[in-house]
MARVOKE-295324 format. One record per atom (N, C-alpha, C): residue number from 1; atom name; x, y, z. Coordinates in steps of 0.2 Angstrom, whole numbers. Atoms other than C-alpha are relative to their C-alpha. Example, Ala and Ser with C-alpha at 12.3 -4.5 7.8 and 13.67 -1.06 7.14 Angstrom:
! MARVOKE-295324
   vomi   voza      c1      c2      c3
      1      N       4      -6       0
      1     CA      62     -22      39
      1      C       4       6       0
      2      N      -4      -6      -1
      2     CA      68      -5      36
      2      C      -4       5       3
This chain:
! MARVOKE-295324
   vomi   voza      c1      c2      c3
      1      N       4      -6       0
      1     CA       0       0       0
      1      C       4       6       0
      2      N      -4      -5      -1
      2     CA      14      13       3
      2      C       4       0      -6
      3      N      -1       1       7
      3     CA      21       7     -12
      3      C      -2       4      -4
      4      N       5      -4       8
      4     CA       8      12     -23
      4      C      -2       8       4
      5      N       3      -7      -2
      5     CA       4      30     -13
      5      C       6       6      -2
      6      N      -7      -4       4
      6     CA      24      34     -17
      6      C      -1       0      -7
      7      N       3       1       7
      7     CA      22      28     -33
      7      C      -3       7      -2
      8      N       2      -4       3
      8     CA       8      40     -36
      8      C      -1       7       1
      9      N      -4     -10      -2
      9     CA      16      56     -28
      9      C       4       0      -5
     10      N      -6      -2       7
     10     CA      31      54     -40
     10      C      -3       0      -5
     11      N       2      -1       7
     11     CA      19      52     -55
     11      C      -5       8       2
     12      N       5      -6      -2
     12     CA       8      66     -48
     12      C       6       7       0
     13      N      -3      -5       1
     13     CA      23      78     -46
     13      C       4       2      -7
     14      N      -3      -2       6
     14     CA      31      75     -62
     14      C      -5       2      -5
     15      N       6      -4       4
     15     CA      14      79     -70
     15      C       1       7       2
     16      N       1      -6      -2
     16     CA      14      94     -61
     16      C       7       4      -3
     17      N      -5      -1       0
     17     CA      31      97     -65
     17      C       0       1      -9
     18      N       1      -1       7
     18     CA      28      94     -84
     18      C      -6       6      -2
     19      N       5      -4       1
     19     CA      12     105     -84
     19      C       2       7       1
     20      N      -3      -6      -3
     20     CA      22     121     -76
     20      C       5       3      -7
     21      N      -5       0       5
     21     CA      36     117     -88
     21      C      -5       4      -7
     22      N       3      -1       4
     22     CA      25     119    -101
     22      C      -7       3      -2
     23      N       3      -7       1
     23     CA      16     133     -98
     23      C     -11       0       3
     24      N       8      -1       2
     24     CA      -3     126     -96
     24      C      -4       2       5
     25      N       3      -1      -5
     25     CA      -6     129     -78
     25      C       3       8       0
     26      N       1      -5      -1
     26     CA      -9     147     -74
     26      C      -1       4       4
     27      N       2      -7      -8
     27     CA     -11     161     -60
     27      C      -3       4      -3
     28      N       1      -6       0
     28     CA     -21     177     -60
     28      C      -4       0      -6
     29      N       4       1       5
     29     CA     -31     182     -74
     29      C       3       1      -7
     30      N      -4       0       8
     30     CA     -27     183     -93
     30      C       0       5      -3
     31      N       3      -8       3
     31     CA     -23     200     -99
     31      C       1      -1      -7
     32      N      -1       0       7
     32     CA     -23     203    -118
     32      C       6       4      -4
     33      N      -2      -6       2
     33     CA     -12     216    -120
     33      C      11      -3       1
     34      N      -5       3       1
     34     CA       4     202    -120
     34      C       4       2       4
     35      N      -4      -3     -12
     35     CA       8     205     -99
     35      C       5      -3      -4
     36      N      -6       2      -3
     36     CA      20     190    -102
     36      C       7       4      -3
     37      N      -5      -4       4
     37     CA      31     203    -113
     37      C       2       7       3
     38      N       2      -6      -4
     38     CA      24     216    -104
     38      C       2       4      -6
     39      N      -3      -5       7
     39     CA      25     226    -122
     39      C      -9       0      -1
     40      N       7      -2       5
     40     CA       9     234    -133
     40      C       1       0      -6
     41      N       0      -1       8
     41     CA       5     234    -150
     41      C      -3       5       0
     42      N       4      -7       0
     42     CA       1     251    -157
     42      C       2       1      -8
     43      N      -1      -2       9
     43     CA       1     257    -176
     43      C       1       9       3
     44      N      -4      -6       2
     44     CA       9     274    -180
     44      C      -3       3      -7
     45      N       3       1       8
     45     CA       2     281    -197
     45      C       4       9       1
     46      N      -2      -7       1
     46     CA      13     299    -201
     46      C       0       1     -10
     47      N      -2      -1       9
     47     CA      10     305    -220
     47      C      -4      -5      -3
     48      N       1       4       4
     48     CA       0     291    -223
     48      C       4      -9       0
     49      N       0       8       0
     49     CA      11     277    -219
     49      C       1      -4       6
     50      N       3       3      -5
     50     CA       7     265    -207
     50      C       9      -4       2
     51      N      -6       5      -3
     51     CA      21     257    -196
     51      C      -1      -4       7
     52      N       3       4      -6
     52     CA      16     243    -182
     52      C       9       0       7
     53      N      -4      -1      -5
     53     CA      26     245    -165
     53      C      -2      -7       6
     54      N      -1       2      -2
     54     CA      30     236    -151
     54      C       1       2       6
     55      N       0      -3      -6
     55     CA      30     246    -136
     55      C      -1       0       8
     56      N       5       3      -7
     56     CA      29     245    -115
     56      C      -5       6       2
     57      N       9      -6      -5
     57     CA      13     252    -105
     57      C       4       4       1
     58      N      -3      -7      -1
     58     CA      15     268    -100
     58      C       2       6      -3
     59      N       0      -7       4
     59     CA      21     279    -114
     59      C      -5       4      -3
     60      N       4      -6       1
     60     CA      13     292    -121
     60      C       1       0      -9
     61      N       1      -1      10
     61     CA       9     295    -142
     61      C       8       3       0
     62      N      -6      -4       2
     62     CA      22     309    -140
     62      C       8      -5       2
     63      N      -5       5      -2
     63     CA      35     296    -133
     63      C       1      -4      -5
     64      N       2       6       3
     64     CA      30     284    -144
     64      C       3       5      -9
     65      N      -5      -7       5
     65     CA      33     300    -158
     65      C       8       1      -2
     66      N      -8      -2      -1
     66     CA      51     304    -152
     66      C       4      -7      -2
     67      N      -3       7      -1
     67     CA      56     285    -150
     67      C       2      -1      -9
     68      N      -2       3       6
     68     CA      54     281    -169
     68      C       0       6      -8
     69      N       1      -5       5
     69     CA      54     298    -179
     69      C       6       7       5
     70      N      -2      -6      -5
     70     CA      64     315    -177
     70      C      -5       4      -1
     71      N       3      -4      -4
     71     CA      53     327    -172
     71      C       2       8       3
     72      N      -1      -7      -6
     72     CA      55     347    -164
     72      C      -7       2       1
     73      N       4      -2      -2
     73     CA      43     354    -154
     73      C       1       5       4
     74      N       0      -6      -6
     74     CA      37     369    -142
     74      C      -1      -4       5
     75      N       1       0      -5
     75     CA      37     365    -125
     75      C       2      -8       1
     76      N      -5       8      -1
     76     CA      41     347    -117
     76      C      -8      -3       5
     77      N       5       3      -4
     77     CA      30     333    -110
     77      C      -9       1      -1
     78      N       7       0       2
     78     CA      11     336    -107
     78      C      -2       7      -6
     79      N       0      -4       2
     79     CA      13     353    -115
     79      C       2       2      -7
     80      N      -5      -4       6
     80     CA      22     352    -132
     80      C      -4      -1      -4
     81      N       1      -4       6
     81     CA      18     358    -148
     81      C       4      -5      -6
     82      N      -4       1       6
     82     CA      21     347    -163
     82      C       2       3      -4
     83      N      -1      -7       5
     83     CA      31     359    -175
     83      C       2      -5      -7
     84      N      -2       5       7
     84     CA      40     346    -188
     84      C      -1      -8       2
     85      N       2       9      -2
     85     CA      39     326    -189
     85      C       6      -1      -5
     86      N      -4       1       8
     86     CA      54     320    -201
     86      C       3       5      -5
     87      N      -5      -6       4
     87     CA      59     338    -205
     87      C      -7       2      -6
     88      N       4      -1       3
     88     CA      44     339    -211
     88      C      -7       6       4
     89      N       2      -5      -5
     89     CA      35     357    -204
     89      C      -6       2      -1
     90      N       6      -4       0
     90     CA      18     364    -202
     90      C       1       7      -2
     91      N      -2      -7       3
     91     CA      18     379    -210
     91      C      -4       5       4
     92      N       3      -2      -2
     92     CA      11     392    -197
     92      C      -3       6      -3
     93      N       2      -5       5
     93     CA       9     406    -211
     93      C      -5      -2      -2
     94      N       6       2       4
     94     CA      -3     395    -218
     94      C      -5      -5       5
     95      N       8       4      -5
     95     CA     -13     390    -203
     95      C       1      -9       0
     96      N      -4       9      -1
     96     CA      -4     372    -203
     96      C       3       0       8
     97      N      -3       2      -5
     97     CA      -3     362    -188
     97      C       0      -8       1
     98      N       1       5       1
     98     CA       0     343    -184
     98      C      -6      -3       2
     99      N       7       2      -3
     99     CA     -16     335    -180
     99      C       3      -6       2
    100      N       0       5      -2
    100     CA     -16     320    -170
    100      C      -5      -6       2
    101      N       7       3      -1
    101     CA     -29     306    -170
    101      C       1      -6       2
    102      N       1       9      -5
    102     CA     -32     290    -159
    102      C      -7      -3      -2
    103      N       5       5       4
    103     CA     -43     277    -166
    103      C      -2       3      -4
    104      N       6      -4       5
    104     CA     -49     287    -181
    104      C      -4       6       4
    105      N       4      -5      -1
    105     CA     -54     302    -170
    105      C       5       5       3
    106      N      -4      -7      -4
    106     CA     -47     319    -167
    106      C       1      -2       8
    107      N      -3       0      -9
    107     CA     -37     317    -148
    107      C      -2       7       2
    108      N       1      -5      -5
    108     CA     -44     330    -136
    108      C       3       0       5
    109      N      -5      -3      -5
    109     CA     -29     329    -125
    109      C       5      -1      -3
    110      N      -6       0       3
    110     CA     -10     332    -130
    110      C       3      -6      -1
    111      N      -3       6       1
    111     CA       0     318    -137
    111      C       4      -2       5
    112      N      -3       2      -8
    112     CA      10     320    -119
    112      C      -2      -1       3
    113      N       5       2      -3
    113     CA      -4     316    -111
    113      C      -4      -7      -1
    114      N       4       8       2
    114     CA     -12     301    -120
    114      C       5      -5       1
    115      N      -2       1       0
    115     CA      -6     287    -113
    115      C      -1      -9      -7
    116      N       3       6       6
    116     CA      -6     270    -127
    116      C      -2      -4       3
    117      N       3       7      -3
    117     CA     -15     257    -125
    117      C      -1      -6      -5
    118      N      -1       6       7
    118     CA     -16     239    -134
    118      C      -3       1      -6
    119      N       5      -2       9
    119     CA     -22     241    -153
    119      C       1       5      -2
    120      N       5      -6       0
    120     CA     -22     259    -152
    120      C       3       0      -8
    121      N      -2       0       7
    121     CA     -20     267    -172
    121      C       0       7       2
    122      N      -1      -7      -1
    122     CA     -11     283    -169
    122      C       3       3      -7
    123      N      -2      -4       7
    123     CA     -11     295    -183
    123      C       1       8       1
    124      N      -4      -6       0
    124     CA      -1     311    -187
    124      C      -1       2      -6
    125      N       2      -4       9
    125     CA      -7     325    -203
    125      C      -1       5       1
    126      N       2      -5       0
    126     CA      -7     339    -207
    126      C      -5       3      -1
    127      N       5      -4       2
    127     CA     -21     352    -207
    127      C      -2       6       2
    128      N       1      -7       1
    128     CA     -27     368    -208
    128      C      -4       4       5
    129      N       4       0      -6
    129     CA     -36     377    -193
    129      C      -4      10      -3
Protein backbone atom coordinates (compact mmCIF):
# COMPACT_ATOMS: atom_id res chain seq x y z
CA UNK A 1 0.00 0.00 0.00
CA UNK A 2 2.83 2.53 0.63
CA UNK A 3 4.24 1.45 -2.32
CA UNK A 4 1.56 2.42 -4.51
CA UNK A 5 0.79 6.04 -2.56
CA UNK A 6 4.76 6.71 -3.36
CA UNK A 7 4.33 5.65 -6.60
CA UNK A 8 1.58 8.05 -7.15
CA UNK A 9 3.10 11.22 -5.51
CA UNK A 10 6.11 10.76 -8.00
CA UNK A 11 3.70 10.38 -10.92
CA UNK A 12 1.69 13.24 -9.53
CA UNK A 13 4.60 15.51 -9.12
CA UNK A 14 6.25 14.96 -12.36
CA UNK A 15 2.75 15.76 -14.00
CA UNK A 16 2.83 18.88 -12.14
CA UNK A 17 6.15 19.38 -12.94
CA UNK A 18 5.52 18.87 -16.82
CA UNK A 19 2.42 20.97 -16.86
CA UNK A 20 4.34 24.28 -15.28
CA UNK A 21 7.20 23.49 -17.52
CA UNK A 22 5.04 23.72 -20.23
CA UNK A 23 3.14 26.58 -19.52
CA UNK A 24 -0.52 25.12 -19.13
CA UNK A 25 -1.11 25.86 -15.64
CA UNK A 26 -1.77 29.44 -14.73
CA UNK A 27 -2.29 32.18 -12.05
CA UNK A 28 -4.23 35.43 -12.03
CA UNK A 29 -6.21 36.40 -14.70
CA UNK A 30 -5.34 36.56 -18.54
CA UNK A 31 -4.57 40.04 -19.86
CA UNK A 32 -4.53 40.51 -23.55
CA UNK A 33 -2.30 43.16 -23.93
CA UNK A 34 0.88 40.49 -23.95
CA UNK A 35 1.56 40.95 -19.84
CA UNK A 36 4.03 38.05 -20.40
CA UNK A 37 6.28 40.55 -22.61
CA UNK A 38 4.85 43.28 -20.80
CA UNK A 39 4.95 45.22 -24.38
CA UNK A 40 1.71 46.81 -26.68
CA UNK A 41 1.05 46.89 -30.02
CA UNK A 42 0.14 50.12 -31.36
CA UNK A 43 0.21 51.48 -35.14
CA UNK A 44 1.75 54.75 -35.93
CA UNK A 45 0.43 56.20 -39.33
CA UNK A 46 2.53 59.86 -40.13
CA UNK A 47 1.96 60.99 -43.95
CA UNK A 48 0.02 58.22 -44.62
CA UNK A 49 2.27 55.39 -43.74
CA UNK A 50 1.50 53.01 -41.45
CA UNK A 51 4.25 51.43 -39.15
CA UNK A 52 3.22 48.68 -36.31
CA UNK A 53 5.16 49.06 -32.91
CA UNK A 54 5.95 47.12 -30.14
CA UNK A 55 5.99 49.24 -27.13
CA UNK A 56 5.85 49.05 -22.96
CA UNK A 57 2.51 50.47 -21.07
CA UNK A 58 2.95 53.53 -20.02
CA UNK A 59 4.22 55.71 -22.76
CA UNK A 60 2.63 58.30 -24.20
CA UNK A 61 1.83 58.95 -28.50
CA UNK A 62 4.38 61.76 -27.91
CA UNK A 63 7.00 59.17 -26.52
CA UNK A 64 6.07 56.89 -28.86
CA UNK A 65 6.65 59.92 -31.68
CA UNK A 66 10.28 60.83 -30.37
CA UNK A 67 11.30 57.00 -30.05
CA UNK A 68 10.75 56.11 -33.83
CA UNK A 69 10.87 59.69 -35.72
CA UNK A 70 12.78 63.03 -35.45
CA UNK A 71 10.68 65.39 -34.36
CA UNK A 72 10.95 69.38 -32.88
CA UNK A 73 8.59 70.89 -30.71
CA UNK A 74 7.43 73.81 -28.41
CA UNK A 75 7.32 72.91 -25.03
CA UNK A 76 8.20 69.37 -23.35
CA UNK A 77 5.93 66.61 -21.98
CA UNK A 78 2.22 67.18 -21.50
CA UNK A 79 2.50 70.68 -23.02
CA UNK A 80 4.43 70.30 -26.34
CA UNK A 81 3.59 71.56 -29.55
CA UNK A 82 4.16 69.37 -32.54
CA UNK A 83 6.11 71.75 -35.01
CA UNK A 84 8.07 69.28 -37.57
CA UNK A 85 7.87 65.21 -37.84
CA UNK A 86 10.81 64.00 -40.15
CA UNK A 87 11.74 67.52 -40.93
CA UNK A 88 8.80 67.79 -42.22
CA UNK A 89 7.06 71.31 -40.88
CA UNK A 90 3.59 72.75 -40.47
CA UNK A 91 3.62 75.86 -42.00
CA UNK A 92 2.21 78.39 -39.33
CA UNK A 93 1.88 81.13 -42.10
CA UNK A 94 -0.62 78.95 -43.56
CA UNK A 95 -2.51 78.02 -40.51
CA UNK A 96 -0.80 74.48 -40.53
CA UNK A 97 -0.52 72.39 -37.51
CA UNK A 98 0.05 68.52 -36.85
CA UNK A 99 -3.16 66.97 -36.02
CA UNK A 100 -3.17 64.02 -33.97
CA UNK A 101 -5.82 61.13 -33.96
CA UNK A 102 -6.46 58.09 -31.79
CA UNK A 103 -8.69 55.35 -33.20
CA UNK A 104 -9.85 57.42 -36.24
CA UNK A 105 -10.74 60.35 -34.08
CA UNK A 106 -9.46 63.83 -33.38
CA UNK A 107 -7.44 63.40 -29.66
CA UNK A 108 -8.85 66.08 -27.15
CA UNK A 109 -5.76 65.70 -24.97
CA UNK A 110 -2.08 66.47 -25.96
CA UNK A 111 -0.01 63.70 -27.39
CA UNK A 112 2.06 63.92 -23.89
CA UNK A 113 -0.70 63.17 -22.18
CA UNK A 114 -2.36 60.12 -23.96
CA UNK A 115 -1.11 57.33 -22.58
CA UNK A 116 -1.21 54.10 -25.43
CA UNK A 117 -3.09 51.38 -25.08
CA UNK A 118 -3.26 47.80 -26.83
CA UNK A 119 -4.47 48.22 -30.61
CA UNK A 120 -4.49 51.85 -30.41
CA UNK A 121 -4.07 53.43 -34.35
CA UNK A 122 -2.29 56.53 -33.89
CA UNK A 123 -2.29 58.94 -36.63
CA UNK A 124 -0.20 62.20 -37.46
CA UNK A 125 -1.49 65.08 -40.60
CA UNK A 126 -1.40 67.85 -41.33
CA UNK A 127 -4.27 70.34 -41.43
CA UNK A 128 -5.49 73.63 -41.63
CA UNK A 129 -7.27 75.43 -38.61
Amino acid sequence: MKKNIFVLIILASFFLLWLSYNKIVSVGPQIKNDSVNNTLSVNQVIGGIKKSYKTSPGITALGLLEKTNYIITNGEKENAFVVSINKIKADSFKNQYWAFYINGKPSNVGAGSYHLQQNDNIEWKIEKY
